[in-house]
C-alpha positions in Angstrom: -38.7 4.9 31.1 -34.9 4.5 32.6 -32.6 3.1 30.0 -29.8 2.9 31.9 -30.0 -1.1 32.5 -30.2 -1.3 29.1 -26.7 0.7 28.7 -25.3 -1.4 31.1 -26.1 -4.7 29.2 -24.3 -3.4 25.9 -21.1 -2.1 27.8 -21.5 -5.9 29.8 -21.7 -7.3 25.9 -18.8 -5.3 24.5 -16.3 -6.5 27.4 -17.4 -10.1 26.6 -16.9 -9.7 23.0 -13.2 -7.7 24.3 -12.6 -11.2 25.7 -13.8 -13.3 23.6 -11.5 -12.0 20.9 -8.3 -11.9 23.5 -9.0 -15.6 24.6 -8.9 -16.7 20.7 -5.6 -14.9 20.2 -3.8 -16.2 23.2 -4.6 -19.7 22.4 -3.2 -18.8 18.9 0.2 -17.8 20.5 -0.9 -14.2 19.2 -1.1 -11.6 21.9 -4.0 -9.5 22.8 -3.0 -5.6 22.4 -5.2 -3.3 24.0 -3.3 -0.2 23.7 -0.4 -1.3 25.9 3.2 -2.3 25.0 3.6 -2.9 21.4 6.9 -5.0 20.8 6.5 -5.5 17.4 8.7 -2.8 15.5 5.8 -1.0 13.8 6.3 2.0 15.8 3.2 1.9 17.8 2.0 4.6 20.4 4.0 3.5 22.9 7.1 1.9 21.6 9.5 -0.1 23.3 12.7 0.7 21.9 13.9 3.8 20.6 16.1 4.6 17.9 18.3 7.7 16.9 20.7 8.2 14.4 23.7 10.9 14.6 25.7 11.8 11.7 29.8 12.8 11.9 32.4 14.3 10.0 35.8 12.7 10.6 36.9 14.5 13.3 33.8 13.2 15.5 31.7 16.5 14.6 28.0 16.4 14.3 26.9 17.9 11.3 24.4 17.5 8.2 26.6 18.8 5.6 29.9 17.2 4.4 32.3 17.5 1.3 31.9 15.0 -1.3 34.3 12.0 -0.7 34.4 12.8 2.6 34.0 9.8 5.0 30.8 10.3 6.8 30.4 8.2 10.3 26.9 6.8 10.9 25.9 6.4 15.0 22.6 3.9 15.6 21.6 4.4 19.1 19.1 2.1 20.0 17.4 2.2 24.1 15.0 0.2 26.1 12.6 2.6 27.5 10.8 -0.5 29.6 12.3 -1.3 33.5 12.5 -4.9 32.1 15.3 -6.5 30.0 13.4 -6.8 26.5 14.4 -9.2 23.2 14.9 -8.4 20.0 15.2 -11.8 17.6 16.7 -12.0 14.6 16.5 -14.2 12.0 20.1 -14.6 11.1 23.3 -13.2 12.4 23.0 -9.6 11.2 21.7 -7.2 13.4 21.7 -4.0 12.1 21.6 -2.3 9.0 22.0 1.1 7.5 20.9 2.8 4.5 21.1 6.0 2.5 18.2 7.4 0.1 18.6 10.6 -2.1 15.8 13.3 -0.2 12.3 12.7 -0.4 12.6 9.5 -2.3 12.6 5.9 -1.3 15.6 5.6 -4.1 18.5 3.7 -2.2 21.8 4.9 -2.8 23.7 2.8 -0.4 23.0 0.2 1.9 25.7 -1.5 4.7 24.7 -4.8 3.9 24.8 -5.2 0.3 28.7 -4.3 1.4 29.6 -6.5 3.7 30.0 -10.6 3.9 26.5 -12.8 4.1 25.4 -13.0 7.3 25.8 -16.8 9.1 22.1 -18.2 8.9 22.0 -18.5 12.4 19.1 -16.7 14.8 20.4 -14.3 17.0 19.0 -12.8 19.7 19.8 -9.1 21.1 19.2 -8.1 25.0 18.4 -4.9 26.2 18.6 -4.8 29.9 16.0 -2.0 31.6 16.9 1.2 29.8 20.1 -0.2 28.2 21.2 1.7 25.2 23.2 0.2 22.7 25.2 1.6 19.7 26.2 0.3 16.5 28.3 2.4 13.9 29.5 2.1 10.7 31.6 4.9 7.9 30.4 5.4 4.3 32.9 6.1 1.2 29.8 7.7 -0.7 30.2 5.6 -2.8 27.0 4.0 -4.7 26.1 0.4 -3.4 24.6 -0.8 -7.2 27.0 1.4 -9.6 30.3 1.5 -7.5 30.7 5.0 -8.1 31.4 8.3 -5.9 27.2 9.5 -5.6 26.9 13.5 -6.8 26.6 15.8 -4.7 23.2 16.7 -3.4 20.8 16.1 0.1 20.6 13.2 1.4 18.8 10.8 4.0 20.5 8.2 6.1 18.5 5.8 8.6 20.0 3.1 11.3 18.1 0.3 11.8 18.0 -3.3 13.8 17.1 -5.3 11.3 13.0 -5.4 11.5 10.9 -8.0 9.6 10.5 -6.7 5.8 13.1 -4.4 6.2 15.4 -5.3 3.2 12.1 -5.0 0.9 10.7 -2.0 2.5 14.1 -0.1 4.3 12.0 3.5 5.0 8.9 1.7 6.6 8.0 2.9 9.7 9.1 1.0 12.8 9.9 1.6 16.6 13.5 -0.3 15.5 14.4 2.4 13.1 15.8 5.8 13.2 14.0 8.5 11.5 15.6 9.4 8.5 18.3 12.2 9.1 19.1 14.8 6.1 22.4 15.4 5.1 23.7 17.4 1.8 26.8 16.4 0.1 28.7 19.6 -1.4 
């Protein structure tokens, strides 16, 4: 006896159930992902954005190893790898962050924001024209965000980031928004 209608009917009943489940998200103003685009920031397959970080002494060198006190220049580069201008929304005005961790801990040691003025409460909203890149910097003293003092010397991890949902509770979390961590030693 041919089974093969019989294989037909469950592949027929799997797309059914595919769309079944899609047509209850998209009237839940939830999208349907399929293992296309992910624009969430969780660093899926096939990200949307990309995010590097570069690290420079103060004569604009790259380098992952700098003297301590020394003022160390932090480079977010952030692209749109889609051919379509793509949104990034933001739930007040900051936009981007950085943060440094001592190596192989999640242990912050210093983090832009908790430097700087509160951001305005206003939503902004960052476009990224088709395969726009766009940079944001920032220098650190090395000097500890909680204690105020110069950090020891010792390696190091620095990470750029726009500002992703969860973020300030969870700065190393993996997302297409973030740089991987760099390493850097302090002497």
């Amino acid at each position: 006896m041919d089974k093969r209608p019989f294989h037909g009917w469950r592949r027929l009943a799997t797309l059914i159930g595919i769309l079944v489940i899609c047509a209850g998200s998209a009237t839940s103003n939830r999208s349907c992902n399929l293992g296309g685009s992910n624009n969430s920031g969780d660093g899926g397959d096939d990200p949307t954005f990309v995010a590097t970080l570069q690290l420079q002494d103060t004569q604009g060198n790259v380098t992952d190893s700098f003297e301590r006190q020394e003022l160390i220049q932090m480079i977010l580069t952030v692209r749109n790898r889609r051919d379509t201008t793509q949104t990034v929304d933001f739930s007040d005005s900051r936009t981007s962050d950085f943060v440094v961790v001592r190596a192989n801990t999640d242990t912050v040691v210093w983090q832009l924001s908790k430097e700087t003025a509160a951001p305005s409460p206003t939503a902004t909203t960052l476009s990224f024209a088709a395969g726009e890149i766009k940079t944001f910097t920032t220098t650190w003293n090395q000097i500890d965000s909680d204690s105020g003092d110069q950090v020891r010397t010792g390696n190091y991890e620095a990470r750029g980031v726009l500002v992703f949902e969860g973020f300030d509770t969870r700065p190393l979390r993996a997302s297409q928004l973030g740089s991987p961590l760099e390493s850097f030693t302090i002497n």
